[in-house]
NUZAVO-867754 format. One record per residue: x, y, z of N, C-alpha, C in turn; residue in three letters. Coordinates in steps of 0.001 Angstrom, whole numbers, plus 500000, padded with zeros to 6 digits. Example, Ala and Ser with C-alpha at 12.3 -4.5 7.8 and 13.67 -1.06 7.14 Angstrom:
BEGIN
513190494310507800512300495500507800513200496700507800ala 512850497750507080513670498940507140512900500030507870ser 
REM end
This chain:
BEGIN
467324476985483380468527477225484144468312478442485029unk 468599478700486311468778479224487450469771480483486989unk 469393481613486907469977483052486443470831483109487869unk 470837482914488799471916483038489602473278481534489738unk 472826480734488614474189480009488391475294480565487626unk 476220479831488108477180480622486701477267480005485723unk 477735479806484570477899479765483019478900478783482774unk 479317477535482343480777477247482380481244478095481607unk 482928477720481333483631478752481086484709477668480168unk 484933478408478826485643476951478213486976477390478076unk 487835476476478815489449477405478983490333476359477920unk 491148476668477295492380476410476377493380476106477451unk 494038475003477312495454474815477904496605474740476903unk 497829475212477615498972474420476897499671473602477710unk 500652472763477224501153471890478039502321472281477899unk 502822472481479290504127472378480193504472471012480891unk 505794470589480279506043469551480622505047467973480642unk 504520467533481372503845466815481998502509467540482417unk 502519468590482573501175469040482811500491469768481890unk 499173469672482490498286470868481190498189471491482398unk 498381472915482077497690474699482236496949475122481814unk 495801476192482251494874476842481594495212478206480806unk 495373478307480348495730479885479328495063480696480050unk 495105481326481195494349482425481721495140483930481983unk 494352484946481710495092486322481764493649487209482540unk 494637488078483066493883489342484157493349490216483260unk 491765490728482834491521491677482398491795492608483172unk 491970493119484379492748494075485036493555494225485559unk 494150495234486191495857495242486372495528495055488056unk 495954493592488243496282493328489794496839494703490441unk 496820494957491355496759495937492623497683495672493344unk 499292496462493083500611496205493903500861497039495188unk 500651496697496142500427497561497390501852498331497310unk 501978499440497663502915500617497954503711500264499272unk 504247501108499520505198500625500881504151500522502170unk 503570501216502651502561501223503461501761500227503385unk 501353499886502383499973498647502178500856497478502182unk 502442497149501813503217496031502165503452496259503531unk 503460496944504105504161497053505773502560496755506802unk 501852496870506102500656496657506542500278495079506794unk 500287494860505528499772493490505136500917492554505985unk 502073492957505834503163492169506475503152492265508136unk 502195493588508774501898493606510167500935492569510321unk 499738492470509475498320491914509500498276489826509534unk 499524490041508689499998487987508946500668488178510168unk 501616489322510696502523488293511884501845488739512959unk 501305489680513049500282490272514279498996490774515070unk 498205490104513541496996490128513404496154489249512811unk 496903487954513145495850486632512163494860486599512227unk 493744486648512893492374486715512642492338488018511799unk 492475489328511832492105490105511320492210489583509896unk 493636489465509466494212489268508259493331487817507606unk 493158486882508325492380485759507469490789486028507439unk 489806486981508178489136487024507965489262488533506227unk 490174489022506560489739490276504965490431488983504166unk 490979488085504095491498487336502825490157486278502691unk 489241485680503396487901484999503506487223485964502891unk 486858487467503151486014488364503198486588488801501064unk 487176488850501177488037489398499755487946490640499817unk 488348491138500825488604492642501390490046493215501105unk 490994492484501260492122492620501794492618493961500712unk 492600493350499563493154494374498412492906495930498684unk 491256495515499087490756497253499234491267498026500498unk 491252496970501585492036497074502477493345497904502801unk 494486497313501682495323497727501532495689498821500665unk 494751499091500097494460500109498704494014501437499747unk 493399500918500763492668502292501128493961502837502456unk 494589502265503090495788502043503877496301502731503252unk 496718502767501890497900503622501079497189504779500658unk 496219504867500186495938506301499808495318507470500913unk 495776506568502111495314507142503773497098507533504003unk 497816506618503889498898506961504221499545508298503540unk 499695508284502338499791509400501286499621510785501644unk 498249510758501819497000511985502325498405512561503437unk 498154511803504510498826512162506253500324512518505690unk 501071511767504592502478511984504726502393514054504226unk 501511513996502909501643515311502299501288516771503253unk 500212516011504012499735517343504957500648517522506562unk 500819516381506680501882516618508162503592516749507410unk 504208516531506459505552516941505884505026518349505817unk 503934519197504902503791520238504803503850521310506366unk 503180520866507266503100521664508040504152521422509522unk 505157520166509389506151520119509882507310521247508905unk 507413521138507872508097522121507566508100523665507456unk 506270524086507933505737525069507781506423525369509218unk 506378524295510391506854524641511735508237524791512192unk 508845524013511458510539524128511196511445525114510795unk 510633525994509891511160527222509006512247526183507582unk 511505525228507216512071524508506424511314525232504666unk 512654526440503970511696527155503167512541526973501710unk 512290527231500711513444527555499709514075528651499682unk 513687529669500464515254530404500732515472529712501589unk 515651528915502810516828527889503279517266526954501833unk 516875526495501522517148525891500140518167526198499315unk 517988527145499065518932528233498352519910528487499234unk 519810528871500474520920529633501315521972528638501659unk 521179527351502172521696526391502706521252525036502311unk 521808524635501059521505523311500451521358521728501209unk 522710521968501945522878520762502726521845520893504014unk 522260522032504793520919522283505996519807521562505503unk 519234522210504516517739522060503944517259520551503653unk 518313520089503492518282518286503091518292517844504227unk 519208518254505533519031517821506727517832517418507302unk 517371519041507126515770519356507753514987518197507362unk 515057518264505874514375517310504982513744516149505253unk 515661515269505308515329514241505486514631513604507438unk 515212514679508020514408514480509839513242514087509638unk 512517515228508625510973515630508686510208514040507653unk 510890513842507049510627512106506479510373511645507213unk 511415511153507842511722510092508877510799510289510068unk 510185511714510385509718511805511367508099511051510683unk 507763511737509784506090511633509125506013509938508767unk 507184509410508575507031507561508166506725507076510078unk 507515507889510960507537506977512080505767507296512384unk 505177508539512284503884508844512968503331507769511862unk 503083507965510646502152507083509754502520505190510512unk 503507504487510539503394503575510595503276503221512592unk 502679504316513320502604503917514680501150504189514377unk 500887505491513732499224505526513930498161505359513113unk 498616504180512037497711503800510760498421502687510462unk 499422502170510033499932500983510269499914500069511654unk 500373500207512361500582499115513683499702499486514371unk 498124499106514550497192499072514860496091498081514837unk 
REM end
């Protein structure tokens, strides 16, 4: 036998209804994309079909989207940090001014989701 064949594989079913199933389970924990790697993947079917069917041919996609999110992450922590470093967004505003500070806050979100999904998402 040919060391680069594969092995059969002897699977157990149970039966549902009318059909037999194979008893099969994930030795590892499938890979749930984060908001970024869904906004991605959901750009990559409606606006990027070749791209998107060649990483699902390629069996890329996961890493794809795995590496998308821990890219996105990176950019949100260091540009929130130094938008607020530029804002004067501090915990004495925090303290002084609770609601202000949430204001600031939430701008500086909203601002770091719009740069991440124009210049790493929709591309």
């Amino acid at each position: 036998m040919d060391e680069n064949m594969t092995k059969a594989v002897e699977l157990n079913y149970t039966k549902h209804g009318d059909y037999l199933l194979p008893d099969i389970s994930f030795k590892e924990k499938v890979y749930q994309p984060a908001f970024y790697g869904m906004k991605r993947r959901h750009y990559l079917m409606e606006h990027r079909k070749g791209l998107y069917s060649e990483l699902i041919l390629t069996n890329t996609l996961t890493e794809h989207l795995k590496r998308i999110d821990q890219s996105a992450e990176e950019m949100s922590g260091w540009l929130t940090t130094g938008m607020m470093e530029a804002e004067g967004v501090t915990e004495m505003l925090k303290k002084a001014d609770p609601m202000e500070w949430l204001q600031r806050m939430n701008n500086i979100r909203e601002a770091v989701k719009a740069i991440i999904l124009n210049d790493l998402i929709y591309v």
